[in-house]
C-alpha positions as CSV (number, residue, x, y, z in Angstrom):
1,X,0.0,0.0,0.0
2,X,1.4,3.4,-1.2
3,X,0.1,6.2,1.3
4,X,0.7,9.7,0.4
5,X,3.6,11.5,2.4
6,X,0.6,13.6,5.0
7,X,-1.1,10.0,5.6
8,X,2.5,8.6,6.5
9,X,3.0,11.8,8.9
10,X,-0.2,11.2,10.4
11,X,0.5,7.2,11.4
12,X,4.4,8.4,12.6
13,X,2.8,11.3,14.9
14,X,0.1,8.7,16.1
15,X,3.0,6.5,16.9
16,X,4.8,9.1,18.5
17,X,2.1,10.3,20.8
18,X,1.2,6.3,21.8
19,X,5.0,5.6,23.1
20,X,4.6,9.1,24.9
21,X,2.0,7.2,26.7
22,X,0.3,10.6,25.6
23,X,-3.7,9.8,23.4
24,X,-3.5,10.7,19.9
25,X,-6.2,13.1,20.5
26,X,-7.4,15.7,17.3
27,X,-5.5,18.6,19.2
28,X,-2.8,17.2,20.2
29,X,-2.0,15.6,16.6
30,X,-2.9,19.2,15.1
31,X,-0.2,20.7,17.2
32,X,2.3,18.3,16.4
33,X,1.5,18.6,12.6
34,X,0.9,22.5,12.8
35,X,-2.6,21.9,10.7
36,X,-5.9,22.5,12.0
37,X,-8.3,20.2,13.8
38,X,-10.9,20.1,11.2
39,X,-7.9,19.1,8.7
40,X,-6.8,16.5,11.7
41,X,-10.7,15.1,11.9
42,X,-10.8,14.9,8.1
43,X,-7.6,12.6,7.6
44,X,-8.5,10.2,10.6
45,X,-11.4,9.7,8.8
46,X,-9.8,8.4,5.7
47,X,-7.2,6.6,7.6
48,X,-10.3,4.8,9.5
49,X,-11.8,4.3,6.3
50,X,-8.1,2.3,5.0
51,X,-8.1,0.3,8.3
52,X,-5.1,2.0,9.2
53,X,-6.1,3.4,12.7
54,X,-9.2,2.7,14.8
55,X,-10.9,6.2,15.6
56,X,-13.7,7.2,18.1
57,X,-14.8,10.8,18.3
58,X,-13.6,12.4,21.8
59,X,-11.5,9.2,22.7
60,X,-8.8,9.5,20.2
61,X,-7.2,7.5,17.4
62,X,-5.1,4.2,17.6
63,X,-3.1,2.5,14.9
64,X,-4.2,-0.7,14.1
65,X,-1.1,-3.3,13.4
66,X,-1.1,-2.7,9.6
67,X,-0.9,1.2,10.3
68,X,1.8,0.3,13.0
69,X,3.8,-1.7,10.8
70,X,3.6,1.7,8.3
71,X,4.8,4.5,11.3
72,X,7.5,2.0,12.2
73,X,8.4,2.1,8.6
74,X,8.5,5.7,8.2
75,X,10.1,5.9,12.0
76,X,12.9,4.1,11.0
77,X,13.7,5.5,7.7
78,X,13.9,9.1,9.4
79,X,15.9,8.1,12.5
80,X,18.6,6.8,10.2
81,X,18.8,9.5,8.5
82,X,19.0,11.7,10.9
83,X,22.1,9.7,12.4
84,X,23.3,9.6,8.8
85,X,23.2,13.1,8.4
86,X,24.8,13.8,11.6
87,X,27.7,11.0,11.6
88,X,28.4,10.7,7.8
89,X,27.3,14.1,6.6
90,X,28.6,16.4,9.2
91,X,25.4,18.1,10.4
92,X,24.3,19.0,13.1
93,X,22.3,17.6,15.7
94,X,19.8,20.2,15.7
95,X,19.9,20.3,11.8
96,X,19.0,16.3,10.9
97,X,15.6,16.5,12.0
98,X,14.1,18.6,9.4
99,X,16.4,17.3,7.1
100,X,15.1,14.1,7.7
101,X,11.7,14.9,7.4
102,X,12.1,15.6,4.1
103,X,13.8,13.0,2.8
104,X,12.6,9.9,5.0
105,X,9.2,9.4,2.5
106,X,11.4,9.3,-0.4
107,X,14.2,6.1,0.0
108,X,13.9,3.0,-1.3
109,X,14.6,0.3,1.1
110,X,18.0,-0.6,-0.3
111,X,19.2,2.8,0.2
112,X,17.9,2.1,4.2
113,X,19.7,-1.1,4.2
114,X,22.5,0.5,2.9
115,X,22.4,3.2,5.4
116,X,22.0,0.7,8.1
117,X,24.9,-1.4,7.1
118,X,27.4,1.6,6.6
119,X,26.1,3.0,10.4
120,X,26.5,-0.7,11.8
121,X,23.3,-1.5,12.6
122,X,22.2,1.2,14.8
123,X,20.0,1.5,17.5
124,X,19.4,4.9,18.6
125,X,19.5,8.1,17.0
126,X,21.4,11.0,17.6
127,X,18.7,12.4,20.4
128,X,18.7,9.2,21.5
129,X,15.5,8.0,20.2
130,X,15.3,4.3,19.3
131,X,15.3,3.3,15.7
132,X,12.5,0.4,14.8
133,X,14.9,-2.3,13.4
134,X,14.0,-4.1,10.0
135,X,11.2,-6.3,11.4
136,X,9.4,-3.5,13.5
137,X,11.3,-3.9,16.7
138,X,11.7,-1.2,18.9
139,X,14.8,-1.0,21.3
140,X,14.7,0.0,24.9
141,X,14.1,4.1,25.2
142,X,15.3,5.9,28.3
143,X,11.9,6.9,30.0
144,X,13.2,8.4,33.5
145,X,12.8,11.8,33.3
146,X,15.7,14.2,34.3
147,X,13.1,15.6,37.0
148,X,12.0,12.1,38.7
149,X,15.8,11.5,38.9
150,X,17.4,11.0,42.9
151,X,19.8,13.7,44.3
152,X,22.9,12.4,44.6
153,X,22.5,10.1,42.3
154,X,24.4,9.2,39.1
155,X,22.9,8.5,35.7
156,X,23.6,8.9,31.9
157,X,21.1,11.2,29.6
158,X,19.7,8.8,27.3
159,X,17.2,11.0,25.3
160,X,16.4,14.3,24.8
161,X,13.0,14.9,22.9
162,X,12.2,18.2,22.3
163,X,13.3,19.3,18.8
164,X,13.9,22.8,18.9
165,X,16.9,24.2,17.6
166,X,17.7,26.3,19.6
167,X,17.6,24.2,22.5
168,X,19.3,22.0,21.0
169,X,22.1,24.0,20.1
170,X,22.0,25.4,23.8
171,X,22.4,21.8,25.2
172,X,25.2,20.9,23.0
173,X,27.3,24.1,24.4
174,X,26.5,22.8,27.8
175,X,27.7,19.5,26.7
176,X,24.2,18.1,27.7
177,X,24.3,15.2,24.9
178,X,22.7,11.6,25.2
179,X,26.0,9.1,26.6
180,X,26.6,11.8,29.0
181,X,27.6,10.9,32.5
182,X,25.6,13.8,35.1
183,X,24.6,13.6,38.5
184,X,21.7,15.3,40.3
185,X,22.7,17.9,42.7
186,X,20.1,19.9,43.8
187,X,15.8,19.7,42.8
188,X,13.9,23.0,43.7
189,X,10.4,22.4,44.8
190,X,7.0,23.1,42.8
191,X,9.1,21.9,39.3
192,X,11.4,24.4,40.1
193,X,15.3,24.5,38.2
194,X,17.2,21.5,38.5
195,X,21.3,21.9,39.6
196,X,24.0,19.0,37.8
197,X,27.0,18.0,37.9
198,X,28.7,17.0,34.6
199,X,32.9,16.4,35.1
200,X,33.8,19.0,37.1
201,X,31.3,21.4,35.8
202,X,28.0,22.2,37.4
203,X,24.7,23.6,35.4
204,X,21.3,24.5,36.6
205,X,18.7,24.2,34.1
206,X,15.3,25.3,33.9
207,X,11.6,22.9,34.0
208,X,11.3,23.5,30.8
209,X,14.5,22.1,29.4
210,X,14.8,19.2,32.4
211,X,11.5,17.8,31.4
212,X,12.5,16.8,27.7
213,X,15.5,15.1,28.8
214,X,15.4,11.6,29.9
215,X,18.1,9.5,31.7
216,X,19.5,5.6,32.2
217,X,20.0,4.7,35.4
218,X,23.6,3.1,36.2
219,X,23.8,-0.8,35.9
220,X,22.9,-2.6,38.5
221,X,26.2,-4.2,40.3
């Protein structure tokens, strides 16, 4: 089945917003998509109609496993490339995610393979979101977020999720990058800032940043 390129956004935000543990609701798929919720209602429809999602009004939509199998597809093919853009290409890590979404609806799958092979097999991308493998297998995300962490505690970032530029761009000049060693330091009440340790340099960072940042706890001895 050959979906156009907004029906394959459609099933990769619905993803998305399911492994958020968040409900693919009509506003919050508009906001991800920056369309309207009449255009949102109008395209759940026809991906209802295709068997692709399973859709109640007020309760959300829900991919069914054929519209899963798609936004794993489409998942994949953009997370490599945006680890492909970054590692082979020199980008970026704030630049390979709108590069990728324009190119991810457009490979074949040899070029993915190809990608795949030349990365080794991959697992994770460079924000340190999981890449589906070839049979629709998702790999382990880190889900602890950076404000649920322990003080005095040590951990590694694993993900950060938020896409914007800029913050991205401000994280990397902190050195705040997934692989990263940190340890909690000080947690302000009432989702106040956040103090870490990182080496021997200490940053304290806003609720708004700490909240898009997940961690991996240290191994177990």
């Amino acid at each position: 089945m050959r979906l156009s390129q907004a029906l394959e956004d459609y099933l990769k935000v619905i993803y998305v917003l399911e492994a958020d543990e968040e409900k693919a609701t009509t506003t919050r798929i508009a906001q991800a998509l920056e369309v309207s919720n009449a255009s949102v209602t109008n395209m759940l429809k026809k991906l209802s109609g295709m068997n692709l999602i399973i859709h109640e009004a007020y309760r959300g939509a829900e991919l069914t496993p054929a519209g899963r199998k798609i936004a794993l597809e489409i998942l994949r093919h953009h997370r490599l490339l945006e680890l492909y853009l970054k590692e082979i290409m020199g980008y970026s890590w704030d630049e390979v995610h709108e590069e990728a979404e324009k190119l991810e609806h457009h490979i074949s799958e040899q070029f993915e393979d190809r990608i795949a092979e030349l990365l080794n097999h991959p697992t994770h991308d460079p924000h340190g979101d999981p890449i589906p493998s070839k049979d629709g297998v998702m790999p382990e995300k880190a889900t602890l977020a950076l404000q649920d962490g322990v003080v005095g505690e040590d951990y590694r970032i694993g993900r950060v999720k938020d896409q914007n530029p800029e913050l991205l761009r401000y994280l990397e000049n902190l050195g705040v990058l997934p692989g990263v060693k940190i340890s909690i330091l000080e947690k302000a009440p009432f989702d106040g800032p956040i103090t870490i340790q990182m080496g021997h340099e200490t940053f304290t960072l806003g609720f708004n940043i700490v909240r898009d940042i997940y961690l991996i706890p240290p191994s177990p001895q």
